[in-house]
mmCIF file as Biopython writes it, N, C-alpha, C and O atoms, coordinates in Angstrom:
data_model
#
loop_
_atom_site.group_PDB
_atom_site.id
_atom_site.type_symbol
_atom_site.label_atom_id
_atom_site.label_alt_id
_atom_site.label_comp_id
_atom_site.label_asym_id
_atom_site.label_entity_id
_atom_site.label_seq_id
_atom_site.pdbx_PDB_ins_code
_atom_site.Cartn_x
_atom_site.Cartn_y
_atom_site.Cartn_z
_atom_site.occupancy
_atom_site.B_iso_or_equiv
_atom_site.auth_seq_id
_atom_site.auth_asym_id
_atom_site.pdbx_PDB_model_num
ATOM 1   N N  . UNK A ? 1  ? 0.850   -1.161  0.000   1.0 0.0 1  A 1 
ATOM 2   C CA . UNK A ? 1  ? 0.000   0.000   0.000   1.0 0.0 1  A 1 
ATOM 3   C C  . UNK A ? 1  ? 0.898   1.227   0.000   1.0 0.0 1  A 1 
ATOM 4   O O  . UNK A ? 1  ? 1.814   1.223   0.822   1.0 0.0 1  A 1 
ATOM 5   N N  . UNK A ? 2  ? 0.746   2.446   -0.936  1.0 0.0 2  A 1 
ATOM 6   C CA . UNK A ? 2  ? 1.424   3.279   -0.988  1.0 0.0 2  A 1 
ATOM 7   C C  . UNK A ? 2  ? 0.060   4.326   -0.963  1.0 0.0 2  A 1 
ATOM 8   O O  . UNK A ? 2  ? -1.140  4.055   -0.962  1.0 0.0 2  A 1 
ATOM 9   N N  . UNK A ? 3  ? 0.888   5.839   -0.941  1.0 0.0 3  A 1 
ATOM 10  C CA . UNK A ? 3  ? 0.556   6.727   -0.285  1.0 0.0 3  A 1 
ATOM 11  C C  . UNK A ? 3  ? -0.956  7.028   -1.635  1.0 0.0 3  A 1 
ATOM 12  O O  . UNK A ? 3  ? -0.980  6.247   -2.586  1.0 0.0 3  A 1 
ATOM 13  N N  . UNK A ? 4  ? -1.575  7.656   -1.591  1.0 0.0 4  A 1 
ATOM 14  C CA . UNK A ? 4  ? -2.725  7.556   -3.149  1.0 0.0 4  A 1 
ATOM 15  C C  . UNK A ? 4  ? -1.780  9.305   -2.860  1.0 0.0 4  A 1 
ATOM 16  O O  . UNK A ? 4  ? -0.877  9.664   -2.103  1.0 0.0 4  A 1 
ATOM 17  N N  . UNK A ? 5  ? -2.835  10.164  -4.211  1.0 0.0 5  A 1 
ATOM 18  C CA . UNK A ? 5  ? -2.713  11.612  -4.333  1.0 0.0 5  A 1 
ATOM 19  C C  . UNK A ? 5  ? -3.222  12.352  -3.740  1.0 0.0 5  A 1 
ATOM 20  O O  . UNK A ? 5  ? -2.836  13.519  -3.798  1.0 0.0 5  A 1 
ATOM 21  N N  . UNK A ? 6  ? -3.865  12.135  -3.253  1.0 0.0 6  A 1 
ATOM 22  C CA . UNK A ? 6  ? -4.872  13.595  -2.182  1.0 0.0 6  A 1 
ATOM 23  C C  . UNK A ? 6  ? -4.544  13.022  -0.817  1.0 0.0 6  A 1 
ATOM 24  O O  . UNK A ? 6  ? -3.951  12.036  -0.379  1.0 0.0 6  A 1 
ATOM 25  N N  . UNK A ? 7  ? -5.113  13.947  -0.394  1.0 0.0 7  A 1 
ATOM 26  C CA . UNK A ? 7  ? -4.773  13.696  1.125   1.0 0.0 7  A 1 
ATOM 27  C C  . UNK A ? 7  ? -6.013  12.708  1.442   1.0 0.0 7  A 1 
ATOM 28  O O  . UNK A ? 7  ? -7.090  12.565  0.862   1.0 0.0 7  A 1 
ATOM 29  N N  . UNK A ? 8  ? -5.263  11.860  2.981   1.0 0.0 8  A 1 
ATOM 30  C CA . UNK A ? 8  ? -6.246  10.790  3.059   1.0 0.0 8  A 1 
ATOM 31  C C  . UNK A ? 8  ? -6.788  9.871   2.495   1.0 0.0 8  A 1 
ATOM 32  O O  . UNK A ? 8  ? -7.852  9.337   2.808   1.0 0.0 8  A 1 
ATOM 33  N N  . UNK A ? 9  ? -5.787  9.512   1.238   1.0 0.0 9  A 1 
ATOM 34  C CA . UNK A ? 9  ? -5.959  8.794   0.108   1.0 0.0 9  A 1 
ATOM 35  C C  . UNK A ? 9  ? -4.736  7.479   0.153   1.0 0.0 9  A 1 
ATOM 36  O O  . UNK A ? 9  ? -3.580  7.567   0.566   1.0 0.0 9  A 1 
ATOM 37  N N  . UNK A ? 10 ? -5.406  6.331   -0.393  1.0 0.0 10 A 1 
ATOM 38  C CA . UNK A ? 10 ? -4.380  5.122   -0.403  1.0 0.0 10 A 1 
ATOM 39  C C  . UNK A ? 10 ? -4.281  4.525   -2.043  1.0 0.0 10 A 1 
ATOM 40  O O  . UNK A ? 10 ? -5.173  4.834   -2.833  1.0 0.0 10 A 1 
ATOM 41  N N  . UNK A ? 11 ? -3.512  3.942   -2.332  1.0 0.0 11 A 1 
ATOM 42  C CA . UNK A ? 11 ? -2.690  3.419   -3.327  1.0 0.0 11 A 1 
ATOM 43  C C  . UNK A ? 11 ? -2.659  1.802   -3.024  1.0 0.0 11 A 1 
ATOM 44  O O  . UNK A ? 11 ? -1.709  1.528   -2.290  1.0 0.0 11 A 1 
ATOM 45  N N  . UNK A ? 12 ? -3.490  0.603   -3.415  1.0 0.0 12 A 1 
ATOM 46  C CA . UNK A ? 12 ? -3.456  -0.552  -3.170  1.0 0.0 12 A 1 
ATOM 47  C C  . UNK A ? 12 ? -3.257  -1.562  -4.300  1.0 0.0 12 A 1 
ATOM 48  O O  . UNK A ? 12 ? -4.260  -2.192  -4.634  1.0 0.0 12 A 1 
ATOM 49  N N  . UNK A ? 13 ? -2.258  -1.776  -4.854  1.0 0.0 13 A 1 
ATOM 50  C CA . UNK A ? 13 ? -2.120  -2.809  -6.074  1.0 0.0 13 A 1 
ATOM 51  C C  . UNK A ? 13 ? -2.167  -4.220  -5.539  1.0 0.0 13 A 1 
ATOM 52  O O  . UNK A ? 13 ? -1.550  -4.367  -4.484  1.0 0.0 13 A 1 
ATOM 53  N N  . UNK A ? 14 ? -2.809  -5.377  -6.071  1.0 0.0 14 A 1 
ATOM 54  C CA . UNK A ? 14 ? -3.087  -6.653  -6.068  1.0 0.0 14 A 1 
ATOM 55  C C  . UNK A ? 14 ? -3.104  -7.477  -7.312  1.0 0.0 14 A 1 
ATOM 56  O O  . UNK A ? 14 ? -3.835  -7.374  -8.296  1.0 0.0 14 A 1 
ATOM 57  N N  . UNK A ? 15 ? -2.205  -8.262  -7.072  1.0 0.0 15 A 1 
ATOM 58  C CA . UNK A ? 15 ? -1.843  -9.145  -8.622  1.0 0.0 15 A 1 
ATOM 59  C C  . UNK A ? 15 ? -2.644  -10.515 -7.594  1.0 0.0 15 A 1 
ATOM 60  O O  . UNK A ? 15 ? -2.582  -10.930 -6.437  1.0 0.0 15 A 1 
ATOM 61  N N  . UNK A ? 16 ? -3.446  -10.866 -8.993  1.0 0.0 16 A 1 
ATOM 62  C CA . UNK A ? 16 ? -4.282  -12.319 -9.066  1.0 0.0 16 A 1 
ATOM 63  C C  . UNK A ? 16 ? -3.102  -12.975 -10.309 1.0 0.0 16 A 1 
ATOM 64  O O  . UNK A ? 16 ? -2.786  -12.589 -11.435 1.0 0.0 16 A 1 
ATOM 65  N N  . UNK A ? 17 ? -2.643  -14.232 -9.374  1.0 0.0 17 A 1 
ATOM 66  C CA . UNK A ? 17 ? -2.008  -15.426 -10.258 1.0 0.0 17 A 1 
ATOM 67  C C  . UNK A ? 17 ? -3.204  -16.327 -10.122 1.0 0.0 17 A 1 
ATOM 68  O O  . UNK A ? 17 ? -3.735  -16.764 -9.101  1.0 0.0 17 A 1 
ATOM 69  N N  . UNK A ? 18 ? -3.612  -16.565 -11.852 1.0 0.0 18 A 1 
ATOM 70  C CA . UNK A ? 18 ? -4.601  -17.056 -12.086 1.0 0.0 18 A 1 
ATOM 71  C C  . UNK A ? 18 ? -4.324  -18.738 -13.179 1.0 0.0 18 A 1 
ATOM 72  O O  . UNK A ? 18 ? -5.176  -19.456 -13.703 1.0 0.0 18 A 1 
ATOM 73  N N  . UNK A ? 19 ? -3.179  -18.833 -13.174 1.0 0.0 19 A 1 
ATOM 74  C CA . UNK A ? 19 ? -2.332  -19.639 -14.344 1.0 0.0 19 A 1 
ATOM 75  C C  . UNK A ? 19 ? -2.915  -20.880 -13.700 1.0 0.0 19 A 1 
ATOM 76  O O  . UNK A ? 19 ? -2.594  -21.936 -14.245 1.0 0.0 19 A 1 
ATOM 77  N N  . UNK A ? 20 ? -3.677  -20.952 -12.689 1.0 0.0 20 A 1 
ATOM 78  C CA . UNK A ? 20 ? -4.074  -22.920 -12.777 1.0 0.0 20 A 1 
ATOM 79  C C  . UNK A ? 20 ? -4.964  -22.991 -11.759 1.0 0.0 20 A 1 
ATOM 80  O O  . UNK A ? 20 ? -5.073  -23.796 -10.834 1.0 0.0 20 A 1 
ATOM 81  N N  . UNK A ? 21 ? -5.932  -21.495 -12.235 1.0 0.0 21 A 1 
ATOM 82  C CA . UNK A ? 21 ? -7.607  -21.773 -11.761 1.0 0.0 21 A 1 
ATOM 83  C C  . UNK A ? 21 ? -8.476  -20.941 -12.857 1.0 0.0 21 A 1 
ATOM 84  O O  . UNK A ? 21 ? -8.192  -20.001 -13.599 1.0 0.0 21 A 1 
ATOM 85  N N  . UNK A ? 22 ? -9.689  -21.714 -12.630 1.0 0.0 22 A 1 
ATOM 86  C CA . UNK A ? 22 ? -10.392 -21.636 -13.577 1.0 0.0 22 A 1 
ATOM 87  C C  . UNK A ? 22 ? -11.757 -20.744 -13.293 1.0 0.0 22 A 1 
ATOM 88  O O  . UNK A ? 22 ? -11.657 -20.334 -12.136 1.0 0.0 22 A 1 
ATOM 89  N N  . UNK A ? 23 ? -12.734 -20.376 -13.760 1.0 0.0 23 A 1 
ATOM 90  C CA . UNK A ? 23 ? -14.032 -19.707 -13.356 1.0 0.0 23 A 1 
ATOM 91  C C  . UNK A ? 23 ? -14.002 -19.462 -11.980 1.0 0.0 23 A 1 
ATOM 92  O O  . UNK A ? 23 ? -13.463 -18.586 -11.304 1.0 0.0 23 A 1 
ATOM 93  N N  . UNK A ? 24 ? -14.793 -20.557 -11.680 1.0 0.0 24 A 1 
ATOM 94  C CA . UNK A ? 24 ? -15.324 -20.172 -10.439 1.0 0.0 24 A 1 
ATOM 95  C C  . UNK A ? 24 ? -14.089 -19.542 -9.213  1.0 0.0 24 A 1 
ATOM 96  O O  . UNK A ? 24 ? -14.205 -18.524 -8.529  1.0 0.0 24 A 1 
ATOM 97  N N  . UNK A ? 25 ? -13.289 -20.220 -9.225  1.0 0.0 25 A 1 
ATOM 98  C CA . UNK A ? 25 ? -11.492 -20.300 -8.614  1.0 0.0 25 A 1 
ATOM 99  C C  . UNK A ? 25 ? -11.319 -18.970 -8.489  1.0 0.0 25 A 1 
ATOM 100 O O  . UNK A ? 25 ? -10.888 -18.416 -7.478  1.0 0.0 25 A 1 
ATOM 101 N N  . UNK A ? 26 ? -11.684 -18.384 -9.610  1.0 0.0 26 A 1 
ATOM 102 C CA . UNK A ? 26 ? -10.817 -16.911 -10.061 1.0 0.0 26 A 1 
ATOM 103 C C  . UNK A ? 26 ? -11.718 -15.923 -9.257  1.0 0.0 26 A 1 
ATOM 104 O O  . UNK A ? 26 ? -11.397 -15.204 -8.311  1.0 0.0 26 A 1 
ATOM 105 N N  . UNK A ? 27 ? -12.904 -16.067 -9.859  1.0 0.0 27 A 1 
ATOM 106 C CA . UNK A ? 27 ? -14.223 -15.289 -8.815  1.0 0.0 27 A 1 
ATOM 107 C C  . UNK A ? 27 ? -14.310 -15.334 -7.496  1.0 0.0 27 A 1 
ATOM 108 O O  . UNK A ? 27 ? -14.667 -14.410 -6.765  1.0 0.0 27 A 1 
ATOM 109 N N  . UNK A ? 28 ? -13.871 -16.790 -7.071  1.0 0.0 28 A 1 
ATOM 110 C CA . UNK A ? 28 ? -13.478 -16.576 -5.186  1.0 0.0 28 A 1 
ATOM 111 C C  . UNK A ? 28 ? -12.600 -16.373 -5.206  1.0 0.0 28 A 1 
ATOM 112 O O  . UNK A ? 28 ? -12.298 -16.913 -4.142  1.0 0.0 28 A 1 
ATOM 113 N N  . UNK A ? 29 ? -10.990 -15.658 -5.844  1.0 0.0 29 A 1 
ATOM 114 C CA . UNK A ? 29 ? -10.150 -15.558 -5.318  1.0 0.0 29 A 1 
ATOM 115 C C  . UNK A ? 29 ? -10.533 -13.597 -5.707  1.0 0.0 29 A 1 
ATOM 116 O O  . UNK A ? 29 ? -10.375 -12.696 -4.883  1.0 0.0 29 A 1 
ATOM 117 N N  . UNK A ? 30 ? -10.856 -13.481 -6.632  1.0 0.0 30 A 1 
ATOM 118 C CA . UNK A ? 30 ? -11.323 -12.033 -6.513  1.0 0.0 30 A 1 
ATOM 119 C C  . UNK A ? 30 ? -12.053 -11.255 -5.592  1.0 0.0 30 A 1 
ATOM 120 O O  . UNK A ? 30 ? -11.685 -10.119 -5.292  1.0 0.0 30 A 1 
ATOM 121 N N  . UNK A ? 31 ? -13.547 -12.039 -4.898  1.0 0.0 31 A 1 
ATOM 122 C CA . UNK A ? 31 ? -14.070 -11.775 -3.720  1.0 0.0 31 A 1 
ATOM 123 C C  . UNK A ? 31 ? -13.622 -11.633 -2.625  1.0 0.0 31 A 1 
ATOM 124 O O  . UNK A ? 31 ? -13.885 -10.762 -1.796  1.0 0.0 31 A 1 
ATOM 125 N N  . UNK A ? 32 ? -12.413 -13.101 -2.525  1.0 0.0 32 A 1 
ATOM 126 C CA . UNK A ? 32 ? -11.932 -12.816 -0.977  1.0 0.0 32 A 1 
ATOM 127 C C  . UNK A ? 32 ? -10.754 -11.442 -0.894  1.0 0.0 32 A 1 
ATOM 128 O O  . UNK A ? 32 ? -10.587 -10.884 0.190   1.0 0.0 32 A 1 
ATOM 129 N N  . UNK A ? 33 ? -10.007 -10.997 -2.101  1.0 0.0 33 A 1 
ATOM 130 C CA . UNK A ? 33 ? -9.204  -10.037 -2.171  1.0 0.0 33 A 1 
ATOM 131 C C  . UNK A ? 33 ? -9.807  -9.173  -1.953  1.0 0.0 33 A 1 
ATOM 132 O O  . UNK A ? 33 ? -9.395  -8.431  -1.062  1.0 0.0 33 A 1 
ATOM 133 N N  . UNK A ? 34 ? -11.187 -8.802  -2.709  1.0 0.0 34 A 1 
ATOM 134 C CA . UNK A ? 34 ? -12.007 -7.687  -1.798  1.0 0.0 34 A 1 
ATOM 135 C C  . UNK A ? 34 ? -12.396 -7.089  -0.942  1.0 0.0 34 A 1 
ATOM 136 O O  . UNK A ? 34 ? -12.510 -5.932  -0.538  1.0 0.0 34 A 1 
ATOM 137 N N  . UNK A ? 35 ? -12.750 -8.823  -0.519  1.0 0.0 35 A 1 
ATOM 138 C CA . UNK A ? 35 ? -13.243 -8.621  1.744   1.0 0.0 35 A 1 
ATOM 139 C C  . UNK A ? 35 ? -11.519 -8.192  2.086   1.0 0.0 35 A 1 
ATOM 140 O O  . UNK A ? 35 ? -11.477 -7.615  3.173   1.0 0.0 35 A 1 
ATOM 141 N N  . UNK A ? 36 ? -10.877 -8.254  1.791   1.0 0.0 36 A 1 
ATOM 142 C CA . UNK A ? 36 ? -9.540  -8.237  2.691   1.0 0.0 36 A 1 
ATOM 143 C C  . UNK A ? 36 ? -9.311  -6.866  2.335   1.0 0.0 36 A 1 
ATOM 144 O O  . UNK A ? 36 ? -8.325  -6.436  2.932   1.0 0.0 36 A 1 
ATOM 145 N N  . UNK A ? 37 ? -9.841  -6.038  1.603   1.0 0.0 37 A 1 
ATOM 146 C CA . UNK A ? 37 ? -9.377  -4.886  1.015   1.0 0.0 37 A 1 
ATOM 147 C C  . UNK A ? 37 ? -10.194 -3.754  2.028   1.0 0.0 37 A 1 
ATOM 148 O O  . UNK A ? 37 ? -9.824  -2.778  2.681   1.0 0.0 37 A 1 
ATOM 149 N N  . UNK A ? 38 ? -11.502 -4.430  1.791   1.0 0.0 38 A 1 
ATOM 150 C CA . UNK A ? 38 ? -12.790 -3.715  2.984   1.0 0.0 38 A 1 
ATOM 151 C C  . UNK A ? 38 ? -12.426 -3.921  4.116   1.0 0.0 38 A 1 
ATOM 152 O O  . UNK A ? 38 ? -12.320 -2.946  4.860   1.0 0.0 38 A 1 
ATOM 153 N N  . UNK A ? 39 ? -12.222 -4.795  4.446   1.0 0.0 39 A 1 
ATOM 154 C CA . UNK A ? 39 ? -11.415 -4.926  6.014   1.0 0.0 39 A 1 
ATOM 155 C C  . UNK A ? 39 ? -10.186 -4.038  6.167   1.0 0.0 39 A 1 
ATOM 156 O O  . UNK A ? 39 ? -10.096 -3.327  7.168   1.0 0.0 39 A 1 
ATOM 157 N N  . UNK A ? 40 ? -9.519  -4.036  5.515   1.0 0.0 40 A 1 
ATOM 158 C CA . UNK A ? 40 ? -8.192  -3.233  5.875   1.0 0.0 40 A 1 
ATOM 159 C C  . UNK A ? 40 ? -8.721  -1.935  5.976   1.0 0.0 40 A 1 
ATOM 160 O O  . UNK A ? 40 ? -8.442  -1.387  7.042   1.0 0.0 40 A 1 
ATOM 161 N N  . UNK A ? 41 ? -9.644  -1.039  4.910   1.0 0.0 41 A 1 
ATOM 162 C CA . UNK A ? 41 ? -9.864  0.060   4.733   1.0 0.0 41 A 1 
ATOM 163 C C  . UNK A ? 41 ? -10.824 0.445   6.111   1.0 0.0 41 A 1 
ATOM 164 O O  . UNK A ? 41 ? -10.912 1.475   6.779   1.0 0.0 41 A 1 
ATOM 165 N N  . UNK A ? 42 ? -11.327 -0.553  6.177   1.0 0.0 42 A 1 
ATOM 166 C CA . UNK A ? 42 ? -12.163 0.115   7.743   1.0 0.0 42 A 1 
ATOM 167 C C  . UNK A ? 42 ? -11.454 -0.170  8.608   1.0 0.0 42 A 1 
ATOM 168 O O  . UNK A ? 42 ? -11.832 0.608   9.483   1.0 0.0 42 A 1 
ATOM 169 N N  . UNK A ? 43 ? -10.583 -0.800  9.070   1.0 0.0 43 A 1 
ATOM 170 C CA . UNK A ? 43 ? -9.853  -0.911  9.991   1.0 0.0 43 A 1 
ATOM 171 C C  . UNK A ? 43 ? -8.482  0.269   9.916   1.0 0.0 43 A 1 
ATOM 172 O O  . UNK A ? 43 ? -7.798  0.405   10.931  1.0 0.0 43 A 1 
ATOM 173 N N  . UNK A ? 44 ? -8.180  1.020   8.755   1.0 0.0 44 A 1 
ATOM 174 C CA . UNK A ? 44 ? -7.643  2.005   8.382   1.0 0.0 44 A 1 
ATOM 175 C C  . UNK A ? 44 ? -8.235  3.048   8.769   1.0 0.0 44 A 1 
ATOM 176 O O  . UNK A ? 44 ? -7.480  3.894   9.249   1.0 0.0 44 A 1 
ATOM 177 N N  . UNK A ? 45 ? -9.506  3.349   8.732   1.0 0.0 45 A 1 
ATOM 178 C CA . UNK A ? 45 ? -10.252 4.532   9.113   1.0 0.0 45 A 1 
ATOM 179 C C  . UNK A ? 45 ? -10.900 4.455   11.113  1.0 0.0 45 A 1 
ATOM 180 O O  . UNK A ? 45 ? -11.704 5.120   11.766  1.0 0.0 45 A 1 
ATOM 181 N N  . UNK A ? 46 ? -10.152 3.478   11.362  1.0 0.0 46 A 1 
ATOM 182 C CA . UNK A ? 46 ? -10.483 3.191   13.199  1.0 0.0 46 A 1 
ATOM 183 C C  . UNK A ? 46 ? -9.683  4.362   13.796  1.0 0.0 46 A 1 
ATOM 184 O O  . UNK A ? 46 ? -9.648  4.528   15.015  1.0 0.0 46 A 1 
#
């Protein structure tokens, strides 16, 4: 996580290695990167 441009702002890049899952695989691995993203961000704003 790096700093974003405005103030009070974050910068979060996430690489999905997807090379040996398929549909559904990819869609729960996208969801759970999400919840972990929402979690951090509210737990960022505590």
């Amino acid at each position: 996580m790096d700093e974003g441009e405005g103030a009070g702002s974050s910068r979060l890049t996430v690489e999905l290695h997807a090379e040996h899952a398929e549909g559904e695989q990819i869609d729960h691995g996208l969801d759970e990167a999400l919840r972990g993203i929402e979690q951090a961000a509210e737990e960022a704003e505590r």
